[in-house]
TORKOL-4160 file (C-alpha; in steps of 0.2 Angstrom, whole numbers, padded with zeros to 4 digits, m for minus):
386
<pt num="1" X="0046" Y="0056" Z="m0134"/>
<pt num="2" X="0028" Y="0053" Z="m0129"/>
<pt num="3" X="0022" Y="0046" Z="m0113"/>
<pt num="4" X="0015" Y="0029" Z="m0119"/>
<pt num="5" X="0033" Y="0027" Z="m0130"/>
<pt num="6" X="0039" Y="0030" Z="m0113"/>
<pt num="7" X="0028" Y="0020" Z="m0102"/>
<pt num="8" X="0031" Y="0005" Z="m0118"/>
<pt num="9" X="0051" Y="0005" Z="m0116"/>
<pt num="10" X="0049" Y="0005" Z="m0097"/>
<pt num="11" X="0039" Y="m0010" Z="m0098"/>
<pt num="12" X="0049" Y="m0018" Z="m0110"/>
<pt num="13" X="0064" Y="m0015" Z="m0099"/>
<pt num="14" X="0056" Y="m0022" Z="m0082"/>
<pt num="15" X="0048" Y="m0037" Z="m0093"/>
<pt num="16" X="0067" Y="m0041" Z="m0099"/>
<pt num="17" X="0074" Y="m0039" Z="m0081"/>
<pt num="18" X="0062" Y="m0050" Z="m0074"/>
<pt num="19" X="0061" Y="m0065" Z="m0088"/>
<pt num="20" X="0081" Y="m0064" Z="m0084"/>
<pt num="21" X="0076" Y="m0066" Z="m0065"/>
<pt num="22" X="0063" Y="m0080" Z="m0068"/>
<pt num="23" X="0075" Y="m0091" Z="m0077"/>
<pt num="24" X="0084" Y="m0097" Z="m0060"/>
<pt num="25" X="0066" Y="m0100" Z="m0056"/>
<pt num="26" X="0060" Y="m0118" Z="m0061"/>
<pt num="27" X="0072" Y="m0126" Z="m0046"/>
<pt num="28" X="0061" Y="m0127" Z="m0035"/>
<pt num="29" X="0068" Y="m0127" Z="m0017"/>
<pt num="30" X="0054" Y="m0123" Z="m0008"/>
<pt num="31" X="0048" Y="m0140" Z="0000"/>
<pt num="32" X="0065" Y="m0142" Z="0008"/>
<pt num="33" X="0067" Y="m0126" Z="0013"/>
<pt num="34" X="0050" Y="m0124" Z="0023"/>
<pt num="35" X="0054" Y="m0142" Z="0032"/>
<pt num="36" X="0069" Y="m0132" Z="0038"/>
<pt num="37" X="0060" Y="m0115" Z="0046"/>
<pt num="38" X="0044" Y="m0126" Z="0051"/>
<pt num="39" X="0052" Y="m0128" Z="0068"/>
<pt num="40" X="0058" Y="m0109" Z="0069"/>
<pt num="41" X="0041" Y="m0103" Z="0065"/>
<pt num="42" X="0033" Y="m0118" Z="0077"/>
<pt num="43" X="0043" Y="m0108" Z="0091"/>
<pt num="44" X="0028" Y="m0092" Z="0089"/>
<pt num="45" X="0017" Y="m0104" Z="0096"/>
<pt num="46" X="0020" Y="m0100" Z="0117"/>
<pt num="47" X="0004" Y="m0114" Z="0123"/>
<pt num="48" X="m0006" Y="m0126" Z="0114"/>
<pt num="49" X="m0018" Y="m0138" Z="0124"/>
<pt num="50" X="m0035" Y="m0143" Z="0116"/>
<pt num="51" X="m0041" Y="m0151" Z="0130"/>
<pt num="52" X="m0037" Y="m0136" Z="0140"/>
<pt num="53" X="m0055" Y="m0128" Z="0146"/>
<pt num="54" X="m0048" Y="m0111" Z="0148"/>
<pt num="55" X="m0034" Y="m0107" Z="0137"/>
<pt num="56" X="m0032" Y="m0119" Z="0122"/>
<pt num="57" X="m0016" Y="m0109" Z="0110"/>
<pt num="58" X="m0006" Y="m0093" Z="0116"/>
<pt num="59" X="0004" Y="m0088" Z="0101"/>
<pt num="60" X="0017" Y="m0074" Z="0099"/>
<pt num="61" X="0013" Y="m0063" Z="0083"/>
<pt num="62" X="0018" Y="m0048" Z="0073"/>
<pt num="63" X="0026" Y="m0043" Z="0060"/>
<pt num="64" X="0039" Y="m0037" Z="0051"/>
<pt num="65" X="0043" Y="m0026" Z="0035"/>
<pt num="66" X="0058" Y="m0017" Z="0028"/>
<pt num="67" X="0060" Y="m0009" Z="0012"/>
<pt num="68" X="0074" Y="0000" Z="m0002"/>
<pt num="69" X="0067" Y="0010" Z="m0012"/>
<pt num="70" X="0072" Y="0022" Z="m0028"/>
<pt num="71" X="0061" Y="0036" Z="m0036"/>
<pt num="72" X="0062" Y="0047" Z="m0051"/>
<pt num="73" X="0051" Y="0062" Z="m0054"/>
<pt num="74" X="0056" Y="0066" Z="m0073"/>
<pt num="75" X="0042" Y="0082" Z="m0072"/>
<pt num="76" X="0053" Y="0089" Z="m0057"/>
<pt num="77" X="0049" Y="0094" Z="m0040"/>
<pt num="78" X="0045" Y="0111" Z="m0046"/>
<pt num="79" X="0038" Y="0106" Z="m0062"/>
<pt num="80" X="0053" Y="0112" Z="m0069"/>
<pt num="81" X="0057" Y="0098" Z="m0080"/>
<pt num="82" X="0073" Y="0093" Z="m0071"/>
<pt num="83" X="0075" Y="0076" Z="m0064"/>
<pt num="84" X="0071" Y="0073" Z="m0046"/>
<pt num="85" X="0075" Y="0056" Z="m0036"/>
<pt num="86" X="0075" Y="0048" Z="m0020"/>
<pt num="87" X="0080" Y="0033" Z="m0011"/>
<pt num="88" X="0083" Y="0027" Z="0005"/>
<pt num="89" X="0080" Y="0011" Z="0015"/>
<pt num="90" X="0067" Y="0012" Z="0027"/>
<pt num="91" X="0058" Y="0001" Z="0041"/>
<pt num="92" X="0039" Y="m0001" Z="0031"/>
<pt num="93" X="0030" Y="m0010" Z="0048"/>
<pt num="94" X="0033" Y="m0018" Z="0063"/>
<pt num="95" X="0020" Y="m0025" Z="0075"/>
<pt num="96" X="0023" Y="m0037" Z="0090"/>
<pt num="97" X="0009" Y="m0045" Z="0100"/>
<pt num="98" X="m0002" Y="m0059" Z="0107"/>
<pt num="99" X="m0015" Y="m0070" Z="0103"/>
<pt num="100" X="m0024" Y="m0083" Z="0111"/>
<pt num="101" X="m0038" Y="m0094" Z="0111"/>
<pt num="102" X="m0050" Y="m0096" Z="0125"/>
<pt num="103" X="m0065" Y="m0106" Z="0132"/>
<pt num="104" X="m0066" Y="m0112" Z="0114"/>
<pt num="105" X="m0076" Y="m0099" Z="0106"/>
<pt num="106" X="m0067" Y="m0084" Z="0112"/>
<pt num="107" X="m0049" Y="m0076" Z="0101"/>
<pt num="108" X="m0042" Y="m0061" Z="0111"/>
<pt num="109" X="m0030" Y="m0053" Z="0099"/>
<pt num="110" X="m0018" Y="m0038" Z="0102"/>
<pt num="111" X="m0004" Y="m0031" Z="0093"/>
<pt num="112" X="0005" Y="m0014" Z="0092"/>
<pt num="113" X="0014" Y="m0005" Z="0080"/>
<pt num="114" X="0034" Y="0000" Z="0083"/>
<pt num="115" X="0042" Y="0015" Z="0077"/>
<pt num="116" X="0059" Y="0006" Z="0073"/>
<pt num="117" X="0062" Y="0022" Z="0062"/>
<pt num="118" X="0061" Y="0036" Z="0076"/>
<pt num="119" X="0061" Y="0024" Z="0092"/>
<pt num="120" X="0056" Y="0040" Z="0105"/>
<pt num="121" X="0047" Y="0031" Z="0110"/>
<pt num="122" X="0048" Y="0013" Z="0101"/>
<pt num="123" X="0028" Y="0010" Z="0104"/>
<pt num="124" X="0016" Y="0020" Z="0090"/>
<pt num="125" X="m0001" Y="0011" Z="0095"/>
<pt num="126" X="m0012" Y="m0002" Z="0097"/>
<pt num="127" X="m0017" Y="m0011" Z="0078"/>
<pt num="128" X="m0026" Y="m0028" Z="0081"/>
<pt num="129" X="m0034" Y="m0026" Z="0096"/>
<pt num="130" X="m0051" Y="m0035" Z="0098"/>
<pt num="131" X="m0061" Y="m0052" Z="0107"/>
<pt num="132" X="m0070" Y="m0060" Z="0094"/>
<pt num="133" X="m0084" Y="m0073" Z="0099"/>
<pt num="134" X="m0084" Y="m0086" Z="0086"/>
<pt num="135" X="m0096" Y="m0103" Z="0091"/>
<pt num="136" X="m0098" Y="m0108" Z="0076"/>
<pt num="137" X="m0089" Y="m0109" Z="0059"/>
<pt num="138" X="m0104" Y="m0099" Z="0051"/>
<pt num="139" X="m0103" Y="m0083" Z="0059"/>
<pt num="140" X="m0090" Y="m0072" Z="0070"/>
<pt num="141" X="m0092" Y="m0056" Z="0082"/>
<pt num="142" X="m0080" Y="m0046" Z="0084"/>
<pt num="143" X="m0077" Y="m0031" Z="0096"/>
<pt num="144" X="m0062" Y="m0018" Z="0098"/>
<pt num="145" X="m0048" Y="m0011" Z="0087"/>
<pt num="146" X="m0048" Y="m0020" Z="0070"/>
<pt num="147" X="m0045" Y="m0016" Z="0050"/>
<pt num="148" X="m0058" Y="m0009" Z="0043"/>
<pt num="149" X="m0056" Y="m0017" Z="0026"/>
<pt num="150" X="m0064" Y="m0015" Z="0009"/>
<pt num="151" X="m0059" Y="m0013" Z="m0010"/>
<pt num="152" X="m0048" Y="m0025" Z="m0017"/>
<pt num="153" X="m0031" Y="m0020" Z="m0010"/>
<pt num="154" X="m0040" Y="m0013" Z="0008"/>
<pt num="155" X="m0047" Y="m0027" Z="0014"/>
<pt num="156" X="m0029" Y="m0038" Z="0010"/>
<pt num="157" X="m0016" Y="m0040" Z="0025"/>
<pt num="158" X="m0001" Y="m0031" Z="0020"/>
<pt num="159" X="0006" Y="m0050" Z="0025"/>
<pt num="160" X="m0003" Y="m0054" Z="0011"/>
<pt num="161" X="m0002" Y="m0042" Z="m0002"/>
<pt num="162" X="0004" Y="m0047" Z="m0022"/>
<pt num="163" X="0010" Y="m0028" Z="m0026"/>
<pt num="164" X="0023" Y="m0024" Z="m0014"/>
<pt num="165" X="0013" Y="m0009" Z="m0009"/>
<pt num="166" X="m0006" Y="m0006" Z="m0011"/>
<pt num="167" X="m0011" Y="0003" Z="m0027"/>
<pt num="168" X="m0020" Y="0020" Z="m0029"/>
<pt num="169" X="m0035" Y="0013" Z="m0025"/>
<pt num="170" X="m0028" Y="0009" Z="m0008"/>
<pt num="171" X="m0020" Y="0028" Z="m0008"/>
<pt num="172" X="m0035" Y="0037" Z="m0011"/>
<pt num="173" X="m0053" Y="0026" Z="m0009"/>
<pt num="174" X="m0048" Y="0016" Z="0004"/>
<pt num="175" X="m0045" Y="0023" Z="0024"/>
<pt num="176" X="m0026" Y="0019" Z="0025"/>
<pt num="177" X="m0025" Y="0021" Z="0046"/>
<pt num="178" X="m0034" Y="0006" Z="0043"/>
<pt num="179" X="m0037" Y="m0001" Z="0061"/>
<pt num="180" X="m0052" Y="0008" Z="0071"/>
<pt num="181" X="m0064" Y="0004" Z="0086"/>
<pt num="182" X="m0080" Y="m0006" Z="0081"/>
<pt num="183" X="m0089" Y="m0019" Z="0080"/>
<pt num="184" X="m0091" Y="m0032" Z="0066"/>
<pt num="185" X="m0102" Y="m0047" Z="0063"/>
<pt num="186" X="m0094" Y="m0059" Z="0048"/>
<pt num="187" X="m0098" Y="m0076" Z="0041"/>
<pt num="188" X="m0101" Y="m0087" Z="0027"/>
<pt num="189" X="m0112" Y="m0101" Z="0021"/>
<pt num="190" X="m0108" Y="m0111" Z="0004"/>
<pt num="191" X="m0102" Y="m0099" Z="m0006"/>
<pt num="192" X="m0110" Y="m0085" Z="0000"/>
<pt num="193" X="m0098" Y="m0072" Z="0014"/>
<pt num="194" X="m0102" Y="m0059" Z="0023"/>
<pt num="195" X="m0097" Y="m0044" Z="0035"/>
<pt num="196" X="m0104" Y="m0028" Z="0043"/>
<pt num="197" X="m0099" Y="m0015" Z="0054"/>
<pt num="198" X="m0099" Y="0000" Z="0062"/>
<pt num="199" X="m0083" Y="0010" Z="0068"/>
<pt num="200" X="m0077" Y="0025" Z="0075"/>
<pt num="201" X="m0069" Y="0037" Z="0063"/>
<pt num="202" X="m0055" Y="0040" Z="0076"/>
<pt num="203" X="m0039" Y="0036" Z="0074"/>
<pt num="204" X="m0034" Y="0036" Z="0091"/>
<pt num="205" X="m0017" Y="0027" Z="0098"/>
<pt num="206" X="m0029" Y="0014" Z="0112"/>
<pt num="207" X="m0048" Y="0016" Z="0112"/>
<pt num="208" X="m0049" Y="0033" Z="0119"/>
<pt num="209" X="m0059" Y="0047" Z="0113"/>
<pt num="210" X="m0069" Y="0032" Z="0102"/>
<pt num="211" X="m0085" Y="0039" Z="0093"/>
<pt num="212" X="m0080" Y="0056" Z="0100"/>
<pt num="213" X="m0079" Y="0063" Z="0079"/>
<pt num="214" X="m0090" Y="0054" Z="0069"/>
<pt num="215" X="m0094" Y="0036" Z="0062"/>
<pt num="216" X="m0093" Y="0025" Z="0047"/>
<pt num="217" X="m0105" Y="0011" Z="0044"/>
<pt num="218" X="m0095" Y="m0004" Z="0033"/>
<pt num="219" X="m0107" Y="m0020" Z="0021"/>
<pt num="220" X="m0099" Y="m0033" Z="0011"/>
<pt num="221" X="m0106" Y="m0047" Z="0003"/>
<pt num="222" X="m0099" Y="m0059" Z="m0008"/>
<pt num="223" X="m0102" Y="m0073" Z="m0019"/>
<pt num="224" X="m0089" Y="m0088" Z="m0025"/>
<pt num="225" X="m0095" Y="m0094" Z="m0041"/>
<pt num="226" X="m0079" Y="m0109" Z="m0042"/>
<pt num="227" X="m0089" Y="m0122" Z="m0048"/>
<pt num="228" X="m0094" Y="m0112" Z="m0063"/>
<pt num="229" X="m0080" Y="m0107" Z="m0066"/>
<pt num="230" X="m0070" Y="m0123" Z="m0062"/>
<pt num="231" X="m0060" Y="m0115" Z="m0056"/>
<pt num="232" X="m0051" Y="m0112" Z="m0037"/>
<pt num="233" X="m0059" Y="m0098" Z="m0033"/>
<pt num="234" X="m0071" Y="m0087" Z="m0044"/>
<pt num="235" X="m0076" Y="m0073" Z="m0029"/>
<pt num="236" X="m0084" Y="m0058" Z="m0034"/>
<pt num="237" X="m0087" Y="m0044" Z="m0019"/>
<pt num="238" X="m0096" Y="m0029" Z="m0016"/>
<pt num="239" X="m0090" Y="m0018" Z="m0002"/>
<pt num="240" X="m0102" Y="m0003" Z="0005"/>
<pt num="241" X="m0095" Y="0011" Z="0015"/>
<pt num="242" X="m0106" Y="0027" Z="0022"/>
<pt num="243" X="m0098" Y="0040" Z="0032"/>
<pt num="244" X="m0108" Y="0053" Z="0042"/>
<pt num="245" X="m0097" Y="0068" Z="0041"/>
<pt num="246" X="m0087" Y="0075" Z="0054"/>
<pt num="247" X="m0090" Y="0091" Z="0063"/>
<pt num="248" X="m0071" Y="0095" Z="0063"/>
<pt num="249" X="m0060" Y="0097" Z="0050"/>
<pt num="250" X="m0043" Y="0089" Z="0060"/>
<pt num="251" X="m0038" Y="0077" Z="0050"/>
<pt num="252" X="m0020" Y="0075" Z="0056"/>
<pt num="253" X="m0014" Y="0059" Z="0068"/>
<pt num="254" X="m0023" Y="0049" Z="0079"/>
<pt num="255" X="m0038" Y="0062" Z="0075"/>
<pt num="256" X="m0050" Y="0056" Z="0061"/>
<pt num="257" X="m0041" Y="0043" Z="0051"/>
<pt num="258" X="m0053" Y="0041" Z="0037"/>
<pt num="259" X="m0054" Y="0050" Z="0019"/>
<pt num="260" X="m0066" Y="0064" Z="0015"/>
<pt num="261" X="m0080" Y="0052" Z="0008"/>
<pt num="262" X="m0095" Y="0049" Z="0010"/>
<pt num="263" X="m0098" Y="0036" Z="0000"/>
<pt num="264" X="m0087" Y="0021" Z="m0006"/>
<pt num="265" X="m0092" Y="0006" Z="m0018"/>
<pt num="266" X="m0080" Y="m0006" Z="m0023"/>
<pt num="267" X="m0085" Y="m0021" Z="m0035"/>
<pt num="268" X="m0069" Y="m0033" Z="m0035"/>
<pt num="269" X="m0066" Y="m0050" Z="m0042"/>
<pt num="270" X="m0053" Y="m0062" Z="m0038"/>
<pt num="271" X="m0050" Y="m0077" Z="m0050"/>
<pt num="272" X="m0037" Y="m0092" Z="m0045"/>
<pt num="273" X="m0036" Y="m0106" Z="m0057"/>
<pt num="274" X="m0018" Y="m0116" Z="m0053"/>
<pt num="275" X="m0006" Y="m0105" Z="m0057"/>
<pt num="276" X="m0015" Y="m0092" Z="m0065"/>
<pt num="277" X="m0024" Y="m0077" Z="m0057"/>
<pt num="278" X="m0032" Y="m0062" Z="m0059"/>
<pt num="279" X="m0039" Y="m0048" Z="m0047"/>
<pt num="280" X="m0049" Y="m0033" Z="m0051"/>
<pt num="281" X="m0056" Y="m0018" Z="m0043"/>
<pt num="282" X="m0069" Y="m0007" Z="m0050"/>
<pt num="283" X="m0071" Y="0007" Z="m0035"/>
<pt num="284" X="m0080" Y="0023" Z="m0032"/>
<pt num="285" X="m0081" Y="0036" Z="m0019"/>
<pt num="286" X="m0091" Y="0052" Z="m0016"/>
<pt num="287" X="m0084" Y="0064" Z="m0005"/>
<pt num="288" X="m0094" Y="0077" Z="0006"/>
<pt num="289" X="m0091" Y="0092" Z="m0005"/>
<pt num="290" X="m0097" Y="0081" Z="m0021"/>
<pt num="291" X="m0082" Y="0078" Z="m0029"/>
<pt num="292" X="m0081" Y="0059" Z="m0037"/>
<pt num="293" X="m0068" Y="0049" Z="m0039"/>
<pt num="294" X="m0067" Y="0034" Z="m0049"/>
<pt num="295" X="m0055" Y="0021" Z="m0051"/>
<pt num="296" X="m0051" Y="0005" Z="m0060"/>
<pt num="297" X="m0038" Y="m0007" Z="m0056"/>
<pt num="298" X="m0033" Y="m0024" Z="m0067"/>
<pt num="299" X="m0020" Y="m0038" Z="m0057"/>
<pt num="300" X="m0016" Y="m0052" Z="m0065"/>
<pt num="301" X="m0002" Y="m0064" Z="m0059"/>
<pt num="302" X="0008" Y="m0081" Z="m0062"/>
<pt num="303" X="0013" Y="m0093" Z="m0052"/>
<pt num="304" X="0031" Y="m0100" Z="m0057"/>
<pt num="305" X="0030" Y="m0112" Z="m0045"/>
<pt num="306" X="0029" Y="m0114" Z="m0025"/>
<pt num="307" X="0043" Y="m0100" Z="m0026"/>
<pt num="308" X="0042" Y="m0087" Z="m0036"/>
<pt num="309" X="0028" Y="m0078" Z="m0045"/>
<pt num="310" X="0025" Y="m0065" Z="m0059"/>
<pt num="311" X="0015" Y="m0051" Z="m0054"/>
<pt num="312" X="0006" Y="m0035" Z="m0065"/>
<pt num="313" X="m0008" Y="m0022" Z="m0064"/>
<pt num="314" X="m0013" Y="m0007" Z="m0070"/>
<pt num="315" X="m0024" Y="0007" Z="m0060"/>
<pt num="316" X="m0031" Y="0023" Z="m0068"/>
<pt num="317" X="m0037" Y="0034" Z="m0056"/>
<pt num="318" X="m0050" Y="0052" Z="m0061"/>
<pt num="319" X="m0058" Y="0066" Z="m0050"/>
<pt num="320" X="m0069" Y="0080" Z="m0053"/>
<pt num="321" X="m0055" Y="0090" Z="m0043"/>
<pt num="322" X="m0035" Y="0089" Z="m0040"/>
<pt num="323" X="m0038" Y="0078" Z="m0023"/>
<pt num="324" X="m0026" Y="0063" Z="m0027"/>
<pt num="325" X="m0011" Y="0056" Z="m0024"/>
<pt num="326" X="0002" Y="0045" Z="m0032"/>
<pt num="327" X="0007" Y="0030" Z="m0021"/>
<pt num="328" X="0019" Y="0030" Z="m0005"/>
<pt num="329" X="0036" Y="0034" Z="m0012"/>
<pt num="330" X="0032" Y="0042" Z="m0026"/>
<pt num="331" X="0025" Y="0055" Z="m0016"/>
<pt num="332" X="0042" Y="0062" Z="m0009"/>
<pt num="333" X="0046" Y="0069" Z="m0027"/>
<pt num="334" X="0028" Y="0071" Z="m0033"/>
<pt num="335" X="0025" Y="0092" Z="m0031"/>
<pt num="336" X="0007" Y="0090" Z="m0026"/>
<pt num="337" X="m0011" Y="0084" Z="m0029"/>
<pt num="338" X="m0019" Y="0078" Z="m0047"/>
<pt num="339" X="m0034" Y="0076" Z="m0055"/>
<pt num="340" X="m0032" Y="0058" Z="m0064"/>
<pt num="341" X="m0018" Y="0045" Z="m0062"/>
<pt num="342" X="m0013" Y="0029" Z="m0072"/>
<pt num="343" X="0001" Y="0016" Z="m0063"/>
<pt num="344" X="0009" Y="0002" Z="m0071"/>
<pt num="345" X="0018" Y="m0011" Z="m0060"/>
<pt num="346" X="0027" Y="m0027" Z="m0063"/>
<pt num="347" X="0034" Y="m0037" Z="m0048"/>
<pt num="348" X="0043" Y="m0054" Z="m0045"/>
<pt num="349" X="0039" Y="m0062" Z="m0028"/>
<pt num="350" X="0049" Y="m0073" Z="m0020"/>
<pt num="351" X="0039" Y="m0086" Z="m0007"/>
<pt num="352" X="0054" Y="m0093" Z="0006"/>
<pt num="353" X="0042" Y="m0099" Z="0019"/>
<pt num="354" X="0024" Y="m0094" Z="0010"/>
<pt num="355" X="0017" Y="m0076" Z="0015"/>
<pt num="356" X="0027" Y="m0078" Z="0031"/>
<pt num="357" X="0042" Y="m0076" Z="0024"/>
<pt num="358" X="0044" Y="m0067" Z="0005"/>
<pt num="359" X="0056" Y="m0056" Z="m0003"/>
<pt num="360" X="0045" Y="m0044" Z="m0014"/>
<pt num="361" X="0054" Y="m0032" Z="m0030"/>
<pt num="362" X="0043" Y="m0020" Z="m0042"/>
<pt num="363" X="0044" Y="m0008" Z="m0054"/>
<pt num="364" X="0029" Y="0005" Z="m0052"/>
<pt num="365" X="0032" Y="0017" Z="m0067"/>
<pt num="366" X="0015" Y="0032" Z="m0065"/>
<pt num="367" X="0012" Y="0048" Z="m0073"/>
<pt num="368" X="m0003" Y="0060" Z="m0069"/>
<pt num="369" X="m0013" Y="0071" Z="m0082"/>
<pt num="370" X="m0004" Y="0089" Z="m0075"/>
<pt num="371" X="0013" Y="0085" Z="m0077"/>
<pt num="372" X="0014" Y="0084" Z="m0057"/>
<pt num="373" X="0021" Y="0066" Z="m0061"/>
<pt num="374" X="0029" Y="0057" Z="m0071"/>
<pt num="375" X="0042" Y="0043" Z="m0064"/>
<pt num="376" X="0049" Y="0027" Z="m0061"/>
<pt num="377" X="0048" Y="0018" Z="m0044"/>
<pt num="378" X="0059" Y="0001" Z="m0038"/>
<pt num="379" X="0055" Y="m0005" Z="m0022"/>
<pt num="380" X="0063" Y="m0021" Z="m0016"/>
<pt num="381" X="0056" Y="m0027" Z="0001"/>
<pt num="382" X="0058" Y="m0041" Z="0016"/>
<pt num="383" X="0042" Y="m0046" Z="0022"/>
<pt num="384" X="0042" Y="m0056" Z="0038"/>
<pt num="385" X="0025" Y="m0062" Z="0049"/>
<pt num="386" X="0023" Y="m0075" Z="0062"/>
C-alpha cells in the first residue's frame, strides 16, 4: 500500500472519530460553565486599584500543561521496517509568576519555568521577564527577557495555540528556546501593526552572559484588510529575521538558543469570519552554510460553537540537506534528520473556560521522503493559564 492510500485511510479514520466526538457538540454549556469559574480565576488577580498612583493591578500568572501522548514509527527505529511506538504522559510546561501594573504606563512582568518532570531542582529559568513602557495605546517598549516571535505558529502563545503542538515550521524555522534578552518597540495604528527588535542569541537561564555570543535583529509588519474582506479579521504579516553568526559552534542549553539561520522570512495570513477560519504560513530560512529551507503550512478551522472546535492543517517542509526534524514526539522514534517532510493534523478542541482553560486531542499522521518516518501521532492534552 502506498503512502498517500495510507495517509487517505488515516484521515478518513480521524475524520470519523471526530464527527462521532462532535455530535455531543451542539449543547452548548459554556456560558454557565464560565459564570462558574469566573470567580476562581478572579482569585489570580492579588491587587487591583485604579486610583492607586503606584501600583494599579498585581496579578498571579502562569501556566500550566500536561500531555499523553502515543507514536508509531511504521519505518522503524533502525529503518528496519518494524514498528516502533512510544507513549507516555508527560508535564508539557509549567510557569508561575507575577505581573503588575505600575505608575500607569509601566507592566513589570516575570515568570519562570518549573521542571515538574525532574524537579532537582524544580526552577528551570526565567521566561517572561521584562518592564515594558506603554503611554500610549499606539506604541509599547519593552526591555528584558521576552518571546521572540515570528512565523505563524512562533509568534502564537502556546496558551493560545489551535494545533496542540506547534507544526514543523515551528520545529525547524522558528527559535523554539523562544524567550531571549532584548529589546522590542511594537505598535499599531488602524490597521496597520508593528514590532522590531533586537535580542541576544543566548539562552541563558537569567540575563547572564547576554550579548556575550552573537545577536539577531527581529521586523514585523502587518496589515488587517477586515473591511475588505468583511470579514473579523483579514491580517496578513511579514516577519523578518537576521542573525549575525556566532563564533562558537555550542549549541546545547542555555548557550545559543537560536537555529542555524541567517535569514528567516515568513508571509502568514490569518482569516476569522464567525465561525470559520483559516491560517497560513508561507516561511523561508537561509542557514549560514547556504542551505534553504522552505516550508509551507495550510490551517483551517471550525468553530462548533463557544465550546468546541474543528481543527486541520497541512505543512510540507524541503532543504537542500538532511537538517530537519519531524515534531516533538515524533521524534523519540524518528532514527534521524531528513531532507523534506509533509504532516497532516486534525484536532478537536475543547474551550472550558476560553484559552484558559481547553482540553486539546490530534492526530498528527507525517512521513519524510527517506523512509526515516513514517507514523501516526495522538496527543491529547490539558491546558491550564491564569
Amino acid at each position: 500500500m502506498n503512502k498517500m492510500n495510507k495517509t487517505t485511510q488515516i484521515l478518513g479514520l480521524t475524520t470519523a472519530v471526530l464527527a462521532a466526538n462532535s455530535a455531543f457538540a451542539h449543547p452548548d454549556f459554556n456560558t454557565d460553565l464560565k459564570a462558574d469559574l469566573d470567580p476562581i480565576w478572579g482569585y489570580a488577580t492579588l491587587y487591583k486599584n485604579a486610583d492607586n498612583s503606584v501600583i494599579q493591578k498585581l496579578a498571579f500568572t502562569g501556566r500550566l500543561q500536561g500531555d499523553y501522548y502515543t507514536t508509531e514509527n511504521k519505518e522503524g527505529i533502525n529503518g528496519d521496517g518494524i514498528s516502533d511506538t512510544d507513549s507516555d504522559t508527560t508535564w508539557r510546561r509549567a510557569r508561575v509568576g507575577f505581573k503588575a501594573t505600575m505608575f500607569n504606563d509601566f507592566t513589570v512582568h516575570s515568570e519562570a519555568a518549573l521542571n515538574l518532570e525532574n524537579p532537582e531542582p524544580l526552577y528551570g529559568a526565567l521566561t517572561d521577564s521584562y518592564i515594558a513602557w506603554h503611554p500610549t495605546d499606539d506604541w509599547k517598549l519593552k526591555v528584558g527577557k521576552q518571546s521572540a516571535g515570528f512565523t505563524l505558529d512562533g509568534a502564537t502563545s502556546s496558551k493560545k495555540l489551535t494545533r496542540i503542538e506547534r507544526s514543523l515550521i515551528g520545529d525547524n524555522i522558528w527559535f523554539k528556546a523562544e524567550y531571549f534578552t532584548g529589546v522590542t518597540l511594537s505598535g499599531g495604528q488602524d490597521n496597520w501593526q508593528w514590532k522590531g527588535g533586537v535580542f541576544s542569541t543566548t539562552a541563558a537561564k537569567e540575563f547572564d552572559n547576554a550579548f556575550d555570543t552573537s545577536y539577531f535583529t527581529l521586523a514585523s509588519v502587518g496589515y488587517d484588510f477586515a473591511e475588505a474582506f468583511d470579514s473579523d479579521k483579514a491580517l496578513l504579516r511579514l516577519d523578518y529575521v537576521y542573525q549575525d553568526e556566532p563564533d562558537t559552534e555550542d549549541y546545547s542549553d542555555y548557550t545559543i538558543g537560536t537555529a542555524k539561520h541567517e535569514n528567516v522570512i515568513s508571509l502568514s495570513f490569518q482569516y476569522d469570519n464567525g465561525p470559520k477560519h483559516i491560517h497560513t504560513d508561507l516561511a523561508y530560512a537561509e542557514q549560514f552554510d547556504g542551505n534553504d529551507i522552505y516550508a509551507l503550512q495550510i490551517m483551517p478551522f471550525y468553530d462548533l460553537n463557544d465550546t468546541f472546535q474543528i481543527a486541520t492543517s497541512y505543512t510540507h517542509i524541503e532543504s537542500d540537506k538532511a537538517v530537519l526534524s519531524v515534531t516533538k514526539y515524533a521524534k523519540n522514534t524518528a532514527t534521524g534528520k531528513t531532507e523534506s517532510a509533509d504532516e497532516f493534523y486534525l484536532g478537536l478542541n475543547t474551550y472550558l473556560y476560553g484559552h484558559k482553560l481547553k482540553w486539546q486531542n490530534g492526530f498528527s499522521y507525517t512521513l519524510t521522503d527517506d523512509d526515516k518516518y513514517e507514523g501516526l501521532t495522538f496527543t491529547s492534552g490539558i491546558r491550564i493559564s491564569w
